[in-house]
C-alpha positions in Angstrom: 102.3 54.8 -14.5 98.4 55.3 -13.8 96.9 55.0 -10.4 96.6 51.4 -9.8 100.1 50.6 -11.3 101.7 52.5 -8.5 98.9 51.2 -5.9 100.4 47.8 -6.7 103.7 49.1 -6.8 103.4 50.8 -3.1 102.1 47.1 -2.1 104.3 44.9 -3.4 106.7 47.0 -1.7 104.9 47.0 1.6 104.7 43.0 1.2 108.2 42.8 0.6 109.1 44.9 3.7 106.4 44.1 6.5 107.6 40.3 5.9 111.5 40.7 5.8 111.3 43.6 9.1 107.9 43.4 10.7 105.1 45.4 10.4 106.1 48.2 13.2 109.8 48.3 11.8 108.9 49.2 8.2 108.4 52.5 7.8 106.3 54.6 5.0 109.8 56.2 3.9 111.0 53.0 3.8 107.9 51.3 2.0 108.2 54.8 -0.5 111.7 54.2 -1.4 111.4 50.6 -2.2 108.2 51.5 -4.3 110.2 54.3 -5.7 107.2 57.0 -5.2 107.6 59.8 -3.3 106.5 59.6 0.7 103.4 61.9 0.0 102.6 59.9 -2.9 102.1 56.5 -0.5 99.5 58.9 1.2 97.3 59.6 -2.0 96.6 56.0 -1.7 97.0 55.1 2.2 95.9 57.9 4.5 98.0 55.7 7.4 100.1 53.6 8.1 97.5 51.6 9.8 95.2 51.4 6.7 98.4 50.4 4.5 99.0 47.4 6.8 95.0 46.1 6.8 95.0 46.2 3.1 97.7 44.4 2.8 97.0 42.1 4.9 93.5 41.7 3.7 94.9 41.2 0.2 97.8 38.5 1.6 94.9 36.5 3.7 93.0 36.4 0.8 95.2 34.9 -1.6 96.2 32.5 1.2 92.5 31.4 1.8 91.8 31.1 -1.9 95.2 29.0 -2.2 94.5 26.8 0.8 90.5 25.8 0.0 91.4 25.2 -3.5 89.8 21.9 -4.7 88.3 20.8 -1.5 85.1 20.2 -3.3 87.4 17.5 -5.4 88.2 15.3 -2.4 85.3 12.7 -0.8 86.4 12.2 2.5 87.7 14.2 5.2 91.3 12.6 4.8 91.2 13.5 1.2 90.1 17.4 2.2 92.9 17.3 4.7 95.4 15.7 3.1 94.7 18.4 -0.2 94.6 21.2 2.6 97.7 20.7 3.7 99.1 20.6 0.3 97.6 23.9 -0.7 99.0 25.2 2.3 102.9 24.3 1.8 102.3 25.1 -2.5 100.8 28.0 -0.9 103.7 29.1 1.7 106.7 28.0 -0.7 105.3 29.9 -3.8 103.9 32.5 -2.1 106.6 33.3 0.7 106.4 36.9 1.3 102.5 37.1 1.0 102.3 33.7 3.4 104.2 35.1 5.9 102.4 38.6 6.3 98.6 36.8 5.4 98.8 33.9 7.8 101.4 34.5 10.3 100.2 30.7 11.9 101.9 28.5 8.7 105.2 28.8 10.8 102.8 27.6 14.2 101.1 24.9 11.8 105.2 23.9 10.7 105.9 23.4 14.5 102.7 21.7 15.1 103.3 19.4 12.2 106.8 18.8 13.3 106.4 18.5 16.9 103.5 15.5 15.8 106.1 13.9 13.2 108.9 13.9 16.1 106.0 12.2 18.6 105.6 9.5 15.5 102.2 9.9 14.9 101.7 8.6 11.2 99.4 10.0 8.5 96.4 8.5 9.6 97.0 10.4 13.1 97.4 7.8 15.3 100.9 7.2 17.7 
């Protein structure tokens, strides 16, 4: 496997893991023998720990961004936008679980707010 097969190998691993135990919890052993590489291998590609965790979460955020803004330019009013935002964002977080979860830690603070507003019965045009 060349050099970016096992870069995307080390990451998906490190997705999988940071989400399911935490970023502190997950371990480069850990994140090596998911991605079945050796542990010196993770460091030919990450020279830390730290730098593992801000590419990934670079790479997460990004995808969630690019998910959530798509087709904005479609809608006319600021409804529309909103109402197409939030879409994205729960296509987004259901398709994407793993990469949601370690991009945009808020989605589970936006599902609280969301639910705390629908328990308070405010309806969709946000009024009480």
């Amino acid at each position: 496997m060349g050099g970016q097969g096992k870069r995307k190998q080390i990451m998906e691993a490190a997705i999988r893991l940071f989400a399911e135990e935490g970023f502190e919890a997950a371990s480069m052993q850990d994140i090596a023998t998911a991605a079945g590489v050796a542990k010196g291998t993770m460091y030919l590609y990450f020279p830390s720990k730290e730098e593992l965790i801000a590419q990934v979460y670079r790479h997460c955020y990004r995808m969630d961004v690019e998910a959530c803004n798509a087709g904005l330019d479609e809608e006319g009013t600021a409804l529309d936008k909103l109402c197409r935002r939030l879409d994205n964002i729960m296509d987004f977080t259901l398709s994407h679980p793993l990469e949601s979860d370690v991009g945009f830690i808020g989605h589970k603070g936006f599902f609280f707010a969301i639910g705390i507003l629908i328990d308070k019965g405010f309806d969709a045009d946000g009024r009480g």
